[in-house]
N, C-alpha and C positions, 0 to 999 in steps of 0.2 A: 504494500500500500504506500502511497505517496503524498507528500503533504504539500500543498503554498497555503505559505501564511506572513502575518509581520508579528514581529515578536518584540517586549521589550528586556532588553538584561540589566544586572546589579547595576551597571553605571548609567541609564537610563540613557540608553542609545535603543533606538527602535528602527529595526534590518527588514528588510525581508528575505525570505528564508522556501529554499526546495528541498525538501528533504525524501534520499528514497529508502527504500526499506526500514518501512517505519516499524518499531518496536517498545509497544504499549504499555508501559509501566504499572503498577496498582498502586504506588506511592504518588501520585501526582506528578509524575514525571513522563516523557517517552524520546526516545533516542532514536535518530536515522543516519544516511548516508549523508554527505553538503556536499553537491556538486562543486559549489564553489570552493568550499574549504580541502575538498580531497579526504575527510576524514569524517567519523562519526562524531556525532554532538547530543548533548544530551540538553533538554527543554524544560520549564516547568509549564504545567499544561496552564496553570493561572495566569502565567505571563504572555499567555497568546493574545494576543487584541480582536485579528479577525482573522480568519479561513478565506483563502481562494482559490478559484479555478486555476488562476495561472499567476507565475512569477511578475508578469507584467501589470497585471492590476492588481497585485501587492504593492508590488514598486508606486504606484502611480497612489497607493492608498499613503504610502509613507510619506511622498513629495507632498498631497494634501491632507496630511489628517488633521481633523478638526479637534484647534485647543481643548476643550471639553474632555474629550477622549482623551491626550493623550495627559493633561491635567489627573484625570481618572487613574491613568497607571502609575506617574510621577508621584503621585499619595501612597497605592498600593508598595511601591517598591522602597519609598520613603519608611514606612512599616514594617516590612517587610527587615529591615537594614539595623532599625532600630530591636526588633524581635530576635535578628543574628545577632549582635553586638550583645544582648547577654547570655546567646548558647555561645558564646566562644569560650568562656570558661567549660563549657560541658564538651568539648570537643576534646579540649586539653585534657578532661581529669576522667571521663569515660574511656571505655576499651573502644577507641574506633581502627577498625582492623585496616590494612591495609597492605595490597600484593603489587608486585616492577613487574613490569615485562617490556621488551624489545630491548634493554638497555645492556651498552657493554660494562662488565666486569666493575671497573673500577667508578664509572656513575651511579653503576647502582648501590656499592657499596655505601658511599658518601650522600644517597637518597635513601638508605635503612638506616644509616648515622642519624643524619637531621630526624627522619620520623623518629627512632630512638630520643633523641635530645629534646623532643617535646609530647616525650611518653606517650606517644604514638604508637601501638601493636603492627608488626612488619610480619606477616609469613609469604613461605615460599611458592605455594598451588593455591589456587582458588578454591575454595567451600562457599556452604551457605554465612559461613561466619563473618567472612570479609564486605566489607562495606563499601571500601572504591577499589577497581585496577587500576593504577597508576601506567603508563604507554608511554611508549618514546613517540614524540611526534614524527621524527627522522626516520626510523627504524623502518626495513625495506618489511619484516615480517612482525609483526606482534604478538605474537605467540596466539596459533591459532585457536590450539587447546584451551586455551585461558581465557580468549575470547569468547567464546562459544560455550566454555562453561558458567564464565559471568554474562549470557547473557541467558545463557539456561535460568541461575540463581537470582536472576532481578540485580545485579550487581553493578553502580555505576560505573561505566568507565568517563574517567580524566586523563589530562596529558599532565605531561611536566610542569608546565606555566600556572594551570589549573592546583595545582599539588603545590607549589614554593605560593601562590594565594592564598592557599587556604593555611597554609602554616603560619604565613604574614599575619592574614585577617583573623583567621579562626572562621572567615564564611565561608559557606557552603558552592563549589562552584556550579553553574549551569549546566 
C-alpha cells in the first residue's frame, strides 16, 4: 500500500511525503519506503495533516495551506514537545533496549559506548524486547534478518542522526 500525504515533524517543518510499502503500526505510528529519501521513515499517524491522491496536490497543499491549519499543528506539536521534555528523564532511567546494525566494527562499538554512558540497554539480535534498530544510513546492506525481524516485532527502526537526537534531546525521533 502506498501513501501521499503532508506531514508535520518535531521542528514544525511540514513536507510532503510518498511513501511505499506502507507498514501499519498499532502504537500510533507507521513506516514506509521515501522515494525521495532512498530509505525507510517512520511517521506519527497524528502528525498527518491530510491524505492524497498524488504527490503533486500535496505539494501544492503545502505551498497553500491555510494559517488555521497549520496554527492547529504548531499547538499540537508545541504539546507535544512540552509532554517529551518530561519523559526524557524516563528514557534515561527506564530499560529502553536498543540493537546496531549495518555498522563497521569500530562505530559501533563507540554507539554501545555512548548508549552505555547514558544507561541505555545495547543487545546484539532483535526480540520483542528491543524498542528501536538503530541502521547505518550509509551501509550498502542492513542486516536483512534484523530488518525483517523488527518489522515482524512492531520495532522502530532509526538511523544514526535519529539515535545521537534522541541521546541529545531525550525525544523520541519520527
Amino acid at each position: 500500500m502506498d501513501k501521499c500525504f503532508v506531514y508535520i515533524n518535531t521542528h514544525k517543518e511540514i513536507k510532503a511525503y510518498f511513501i511505499k510499502n506502507i507498514n501499519q503500526k498499532n502504537n500510533g505510528y507507521f513506516s514506509g519506503m521515501s522515494e525521495d529519501y532512498q530509505r525507510y521513515l517512520t511517521f506519527r499517524t497524528d502528525r498527518v495533516i491530510k491524505y492524497f491522491d498524488t504527490l503533486l496536490q500535496a505539494q501544492e497543499f503545502v505551498d497553500n495551506i491555510p494559517i488555521e491549519i497549520k496554527n492547529k499543528f504548531f499547538d499540537l506539536i508545541s504539546s507535544q514537545c512540552k509532554t517529551l521534555s518530561s519523559q526524557c528523564k524516563t528514557l534515561r532511567t527506564h530499560s529502553t533496549t536498543f540493537c546496531f546494525t549495518g555498522f563497521k566494527k569500530a562505530q559501533k562499538d563507540a554507539l554501545i559506548k555512548l548508549a552505555n554512558e547514558n544507561n541505555l540497554r545495547v543487545v546484539g539480535d532483535v526480540s520483542p524486547n528491543v524498542n528501536y534498530l538503530v541502521a547505518c544510513e550509509n551501509s550498502k546492506t542492513i542486516g536483512p534478518r534484523k530488518l525483517a525481524k523488527a518489522e515482524q516485532f512492531g520495532i522502530k527502526l532509526i538511523y544514526e542522526d535519529q539515535f545521537f537526537y534522541m541521546i541529545e534531546t531525550g525525544e523520541i525521533p519520527e
